[in-house]
C-alpha positions in Angstrom: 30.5 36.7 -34.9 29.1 33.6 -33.5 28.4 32.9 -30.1 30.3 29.9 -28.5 28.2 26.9 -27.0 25.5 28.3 -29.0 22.9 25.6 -29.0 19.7 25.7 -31.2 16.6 24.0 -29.7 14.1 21.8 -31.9 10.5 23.0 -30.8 9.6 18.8 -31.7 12.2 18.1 -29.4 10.8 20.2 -26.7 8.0 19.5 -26.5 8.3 15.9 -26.8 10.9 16.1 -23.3 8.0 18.4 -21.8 5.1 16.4 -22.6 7.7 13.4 -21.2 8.3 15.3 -17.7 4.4 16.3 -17.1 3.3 13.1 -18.2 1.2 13.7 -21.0 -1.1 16.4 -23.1 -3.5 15.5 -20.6 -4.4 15.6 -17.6 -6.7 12.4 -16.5 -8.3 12.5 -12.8 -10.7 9.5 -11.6 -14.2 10.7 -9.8 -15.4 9.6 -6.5 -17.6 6.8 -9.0 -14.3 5.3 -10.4 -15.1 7.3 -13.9 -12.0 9.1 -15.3 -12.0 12.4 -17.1 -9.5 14.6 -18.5 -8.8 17.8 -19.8 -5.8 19.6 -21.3 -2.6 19.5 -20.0 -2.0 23.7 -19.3 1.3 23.2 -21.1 -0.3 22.2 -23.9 -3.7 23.2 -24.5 -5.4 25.2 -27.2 -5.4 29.0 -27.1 -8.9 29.1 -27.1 -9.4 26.9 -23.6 -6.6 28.8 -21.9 -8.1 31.9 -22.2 -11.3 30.5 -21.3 -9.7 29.0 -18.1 -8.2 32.5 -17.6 -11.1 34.5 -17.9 -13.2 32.3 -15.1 -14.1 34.5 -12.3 -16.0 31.6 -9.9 -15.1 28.3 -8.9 -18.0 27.4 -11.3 -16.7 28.9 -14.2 -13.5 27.4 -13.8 -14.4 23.9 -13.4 -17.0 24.4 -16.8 -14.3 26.1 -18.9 -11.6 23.5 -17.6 -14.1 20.3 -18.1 -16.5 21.8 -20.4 -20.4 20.9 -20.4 -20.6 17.4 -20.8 -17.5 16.3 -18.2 -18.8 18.9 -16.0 -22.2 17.2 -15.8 -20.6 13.7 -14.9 -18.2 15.5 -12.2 -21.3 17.1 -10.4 -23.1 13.7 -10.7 -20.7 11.8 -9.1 -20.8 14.2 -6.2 -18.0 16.2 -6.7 -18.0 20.5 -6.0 -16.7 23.2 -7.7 -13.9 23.8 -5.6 -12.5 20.0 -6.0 -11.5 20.9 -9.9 -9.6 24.2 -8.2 -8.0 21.7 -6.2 -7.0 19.4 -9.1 -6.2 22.6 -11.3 -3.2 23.9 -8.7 -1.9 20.0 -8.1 -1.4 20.2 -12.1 -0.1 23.1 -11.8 2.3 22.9 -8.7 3.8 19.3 -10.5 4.2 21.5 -13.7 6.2 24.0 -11.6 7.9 21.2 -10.6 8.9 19.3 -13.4 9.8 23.0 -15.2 12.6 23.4 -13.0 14.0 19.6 -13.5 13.3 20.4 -17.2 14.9 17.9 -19.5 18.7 18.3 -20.6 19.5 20.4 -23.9 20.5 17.2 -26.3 
């Protein structure tokens, strides 16, 4: 017996509206020096970085498992602290929370 307004999502679909309503794969933040970095949109990133991201216990790990070694370097240079990327890591997230709840309509 079928279910009436049954609707069947397209994971393409979805994640296209998603990536749409965050405003990208990535997440791109400007330094204190004008350079920009980025780093995976939570949504979206890799298994691997998530859990990495997860697993931080200091404000130090974080920011190296969110950036990794070579943004990292260029955040501390231009001045910036551990705690800033915590910051910038529960702005994404907050938005996210955000745009989740005005998810894009089912087509």
């Amino acid at each position: 017996m079928s279910k009436p307004n049954r609707k069947r999502y397209k994971l393409a679909e979805v994640k296209e509206q998603f990536t749409e309503a965050v405003g990208g794969e990535d997440v791109e933040f400007e330094l204190a020096n004008g350079e920009v970095l980025s780093f995976p949109h939570p949504l979206f990133a890799p298994d691997e970085w998530s859990t990495a991201v997860d697993e931080a216990e200091t404000n130090r790990d974080k920011a190296h498992a969110i950036l990794g070694d070579e943004q990292y370097d260029k955040f501390v240079a231009a001045g910036h602290q551990d705690a800033d990327i915590a910051l910038l890591f529960l702005a994404v997230q907050q938005d996210m929370q955000g745009q989740v709840k005005r998810r894009p309509t089912r087509s």
